[in-house]
C-alpha positions in Angstrom: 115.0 65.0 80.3 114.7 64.3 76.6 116.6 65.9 73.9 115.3 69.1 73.2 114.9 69.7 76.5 118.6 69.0 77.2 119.5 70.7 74.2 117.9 73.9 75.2 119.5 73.8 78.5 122.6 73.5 77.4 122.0 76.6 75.5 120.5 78.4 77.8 124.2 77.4 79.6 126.3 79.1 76.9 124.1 82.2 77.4 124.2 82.2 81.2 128.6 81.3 80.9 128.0 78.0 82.2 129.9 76.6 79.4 131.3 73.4 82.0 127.0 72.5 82.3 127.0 73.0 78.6 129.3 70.6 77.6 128.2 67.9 80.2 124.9 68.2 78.6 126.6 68.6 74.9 128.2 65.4 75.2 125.1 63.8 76.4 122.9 64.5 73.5 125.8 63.3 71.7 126.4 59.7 73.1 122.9 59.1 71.2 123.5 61.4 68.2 127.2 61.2 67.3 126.4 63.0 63.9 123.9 66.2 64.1 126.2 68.9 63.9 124.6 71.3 65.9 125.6 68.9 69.0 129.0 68.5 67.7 129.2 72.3 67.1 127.8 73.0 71.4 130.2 70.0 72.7 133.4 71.8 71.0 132.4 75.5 72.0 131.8 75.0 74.8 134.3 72.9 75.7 136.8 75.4 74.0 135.8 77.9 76.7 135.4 75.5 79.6 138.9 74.6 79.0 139.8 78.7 79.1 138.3 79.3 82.6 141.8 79.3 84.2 143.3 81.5 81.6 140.8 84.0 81.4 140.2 83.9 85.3 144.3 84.8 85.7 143.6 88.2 83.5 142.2 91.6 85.7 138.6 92.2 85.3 138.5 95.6 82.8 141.0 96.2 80.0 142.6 93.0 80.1 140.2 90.1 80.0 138.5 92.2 77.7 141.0 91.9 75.7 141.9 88.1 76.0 138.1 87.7 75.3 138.3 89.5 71.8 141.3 87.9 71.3 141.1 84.2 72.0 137.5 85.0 70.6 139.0 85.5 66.9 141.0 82.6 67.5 138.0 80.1 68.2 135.9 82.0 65.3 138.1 80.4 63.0 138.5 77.2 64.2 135.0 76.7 64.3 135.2 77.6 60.7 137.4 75.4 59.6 134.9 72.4 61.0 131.7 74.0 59.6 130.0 75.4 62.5 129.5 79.0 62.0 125.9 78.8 60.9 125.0 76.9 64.2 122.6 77.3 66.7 125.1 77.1 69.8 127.7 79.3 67.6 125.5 82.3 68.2 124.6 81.9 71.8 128.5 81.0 71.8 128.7 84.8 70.7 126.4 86.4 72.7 128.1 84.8 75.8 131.6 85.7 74.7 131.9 89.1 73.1 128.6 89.9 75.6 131.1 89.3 78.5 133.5 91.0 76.5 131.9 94.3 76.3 131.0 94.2 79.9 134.3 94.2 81.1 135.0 97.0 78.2 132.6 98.8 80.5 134.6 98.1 83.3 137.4 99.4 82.0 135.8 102.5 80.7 134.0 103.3 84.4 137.6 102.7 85.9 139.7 104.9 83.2 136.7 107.9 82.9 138.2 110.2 85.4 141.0 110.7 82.8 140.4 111.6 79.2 137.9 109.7 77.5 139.8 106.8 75.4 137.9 106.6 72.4 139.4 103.4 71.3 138.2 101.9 74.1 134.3 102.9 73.1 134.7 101.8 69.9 136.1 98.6 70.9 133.1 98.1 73.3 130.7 99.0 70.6 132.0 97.1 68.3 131.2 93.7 70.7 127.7 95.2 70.7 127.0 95.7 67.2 128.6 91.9 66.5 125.6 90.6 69.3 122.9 92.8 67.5 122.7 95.3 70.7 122.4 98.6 68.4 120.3 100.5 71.4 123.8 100.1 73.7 126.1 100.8 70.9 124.5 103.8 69.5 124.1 105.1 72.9 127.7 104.7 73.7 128.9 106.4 70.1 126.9 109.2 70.7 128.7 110.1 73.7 132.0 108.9 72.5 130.6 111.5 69.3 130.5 114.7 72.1 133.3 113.9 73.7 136.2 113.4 71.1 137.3 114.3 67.7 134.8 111.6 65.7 136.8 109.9 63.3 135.6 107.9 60.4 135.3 104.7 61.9 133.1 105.8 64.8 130.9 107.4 62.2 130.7 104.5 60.2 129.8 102.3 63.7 127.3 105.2 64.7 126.0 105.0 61.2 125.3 101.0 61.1 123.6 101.1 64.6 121.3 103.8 63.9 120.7 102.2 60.7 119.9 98.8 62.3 117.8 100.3 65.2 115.4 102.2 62.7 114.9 98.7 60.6 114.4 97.1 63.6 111.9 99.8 64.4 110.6 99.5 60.6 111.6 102.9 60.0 111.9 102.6 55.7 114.6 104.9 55.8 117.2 106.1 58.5 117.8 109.0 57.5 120.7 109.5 60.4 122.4 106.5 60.1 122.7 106.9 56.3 124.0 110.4 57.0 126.7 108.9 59.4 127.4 106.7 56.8 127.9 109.2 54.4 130.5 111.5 56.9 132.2 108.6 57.2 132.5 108.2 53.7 133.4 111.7 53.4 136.5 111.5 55.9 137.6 108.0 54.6 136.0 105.1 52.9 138.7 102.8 53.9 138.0 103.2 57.5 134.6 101.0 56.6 134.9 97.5 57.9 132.3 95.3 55.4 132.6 92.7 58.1 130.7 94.8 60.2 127.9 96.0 57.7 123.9 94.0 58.2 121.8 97.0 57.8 119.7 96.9 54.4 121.0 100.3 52.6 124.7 99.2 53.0 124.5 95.6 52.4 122.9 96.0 49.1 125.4 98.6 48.0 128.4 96.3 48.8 127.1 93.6 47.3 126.1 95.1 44.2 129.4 96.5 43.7 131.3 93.6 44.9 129.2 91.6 42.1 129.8 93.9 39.2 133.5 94.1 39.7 136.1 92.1 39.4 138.5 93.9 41.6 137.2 91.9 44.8 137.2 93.6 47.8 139.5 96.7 47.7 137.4 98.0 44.6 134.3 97.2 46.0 135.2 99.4 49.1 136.7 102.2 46.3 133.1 102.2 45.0 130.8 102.0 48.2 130.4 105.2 49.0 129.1 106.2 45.3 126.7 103.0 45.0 125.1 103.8 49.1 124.5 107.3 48.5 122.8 106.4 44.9 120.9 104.2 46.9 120.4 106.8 49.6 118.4 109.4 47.3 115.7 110.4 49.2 114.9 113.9 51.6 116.3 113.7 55.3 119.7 113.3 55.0 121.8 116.0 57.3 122.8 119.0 54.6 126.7 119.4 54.2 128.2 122.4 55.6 129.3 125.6 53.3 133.2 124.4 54.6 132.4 120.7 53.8 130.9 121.5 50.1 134.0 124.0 49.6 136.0 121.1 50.5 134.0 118.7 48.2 134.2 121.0 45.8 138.2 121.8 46.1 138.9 117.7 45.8 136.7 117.2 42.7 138.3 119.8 40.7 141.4 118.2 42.0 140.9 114.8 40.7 139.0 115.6 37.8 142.2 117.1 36.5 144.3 114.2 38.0 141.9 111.8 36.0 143.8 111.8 33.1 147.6 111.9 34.6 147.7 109.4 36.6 149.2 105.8 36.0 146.0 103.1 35.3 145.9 101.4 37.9 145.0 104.5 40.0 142.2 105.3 37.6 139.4 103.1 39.4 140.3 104.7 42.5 139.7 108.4 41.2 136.7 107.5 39.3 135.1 106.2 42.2 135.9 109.2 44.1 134.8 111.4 41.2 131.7 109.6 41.6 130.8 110.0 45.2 131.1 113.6 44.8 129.3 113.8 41.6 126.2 112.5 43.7 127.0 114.9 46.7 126.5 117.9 44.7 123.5 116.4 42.9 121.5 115.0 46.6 122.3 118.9 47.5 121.0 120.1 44.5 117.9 118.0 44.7 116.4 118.2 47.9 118.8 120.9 50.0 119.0 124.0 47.5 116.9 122.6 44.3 118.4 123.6 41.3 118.2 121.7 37.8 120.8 123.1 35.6 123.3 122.2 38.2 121.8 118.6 38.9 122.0 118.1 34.9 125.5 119.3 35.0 126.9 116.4 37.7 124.1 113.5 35.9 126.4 114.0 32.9 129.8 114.0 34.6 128.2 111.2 36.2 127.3 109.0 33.1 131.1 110.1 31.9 132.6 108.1 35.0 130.2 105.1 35.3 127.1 104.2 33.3 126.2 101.8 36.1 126.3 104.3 38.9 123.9 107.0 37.0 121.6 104.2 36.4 121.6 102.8 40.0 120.9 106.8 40.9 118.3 106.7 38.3 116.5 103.9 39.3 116.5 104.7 43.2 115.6 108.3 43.1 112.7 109.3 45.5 109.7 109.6 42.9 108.7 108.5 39.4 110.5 111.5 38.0 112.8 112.1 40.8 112.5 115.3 43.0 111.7 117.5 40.4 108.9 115.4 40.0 
């Protein structure tokens, strides 16, 4: 067998959980190349995991080697940082082996526990294992019926919102118009719940980066001014239209903080403008598309440009149209 060939089974290992295979072949390939670092990177993960077997063998199938999986798998993530291998080859099928096994014994659990109520955690735990292995199909399908079935909170919505998201880019849909509505409910119920770790699809990477790049607040800013910059980026006809209740609501909160704006303490000023922001652009993707009118779309551009130059321009310059829906 020569070296690719060996290499490829020894991935092809990792994938099938045959990580004791894998690292015989691992450290083969690496008697005659002591230096590539893709060998390096399979003969340590696999050998990590090899050397696991009893532990995660002792735990009950469902719930708890789940759970040691997730675990232990955090654990070896950042090792394997540490020595430079997250980019590898092997590191991904290392992945796909471990938080793949992961979410099957999530769905063990879940089969086991669904006579009772149906734990939501545990679906959004599972779905997250799914979304982290880039299967979207699965993990949509499993928060839509965690979706019916319980009170959605803003994390599911924001998981719901990248699959959906990822599924249609996948599908080359040019704009997912439901995951970019989930995205903005979650939003809507809280921001914070939004874990950037967890974003990939094109709309919300792009609106995170651009405001982690323009401020120099790092990452709690940049996740203060995320929901403002995506749905500036999200200006165009589809998304779900917002309740009476819900634009009541959004209504009730900006006249709050508008007059808070100027009372509280600086440091809390970001945090209110951004919010102020978000709104802003509620009203003025309603106004556009949803009930159409121009005085009142005028009205929120200019609150707008009072709270952030940069966000009315990022609106400007991503509006559907060369003059925007009015045309």
């Amino acid at each position: 067998m020569n070296d690719q060939d060996r290499y490829q089974h020894a991935l092809e290992a990792i994938d099938n959980f045959d990580f004791e295979d894998a690292h015989y072949n691992f450290g083969i390939l690496l008697e005659s190349n002591p230096d590539d670092v893709e060998f390096r990177c399979g003969f340590y993960a696999s050998g990590y995991w090899a050397n696991r077997r009893e532990a995660y063998e002792r735990k009950r199938e469902g719930r708890p080697r789940a759970a040691y999986f997730i675990e232990e798998w955090d654990a070896f993530e950042l090792q394997a940082g540490e020595r430079g291998f997250p980019g590898c080859e092997s590191m991904q099928a290392t992945m796909r082996s471990i938080l793949g096994t992961a979410a099957d014994h999530f769905r063990i659990a879940f089969q086991e526990e669904s006579a009772g109520a149906i734990d939501a955690g545990l679906l959004k735990q599972l779905s997250i294992c799914l979304i982290r292995i880039e299967d979207y199909t699965n993990a949509a399908d499993i928060l839509m019926f965690a979706r019916r079935k319980t009170r959605p909170d803003a994390f599911l919505l924001f998981l719901l919102g990248e699959s959906l998201c990822r599924l249609d880019e996948i599908d080359r849909v040019p704009f997912s118009a439901r995951g970019l509505s989930y995205y903005r409910d979650a939003c809507l119920v809280d921001h914070r719940a939004i874990d950037p770790a967890l974003i990939a699809s094109r709309f919300a990477v792009r609106a995170f980066e651009k405001v982690y790049a323009e401020d120099s607040g790092g990452l709690e800013s940049a996740q203060e001014w995320f929901p403002a910059a995506l749905h500036a980026l999200s200006f165009q006809p589809g998304l779900r239209q917002l309740t009476d209740a819900e634009l009541d609501e959004v209504a009730a909160e900006l006249a709050r903080l508008t007059g808070d704006l100027e009372r509280v303490i600086d440091r809390f000023k970001e945090r209110v403008s951004a919010r102020l922001c978000f709104y802003h652009l509620l009203f003025m993707y309603h106004h556009s598309y949803q009930e159409p009118d121009r005085t009142l779309v005028a009205e929120h551009e200019e609150a707008l440009r009072a709270l952030s130059e940069s966000m009315l321009t990022l609106y400007r310059e991503n509006r559907i149209g060369p003059g925007g829906p009015f045309g």
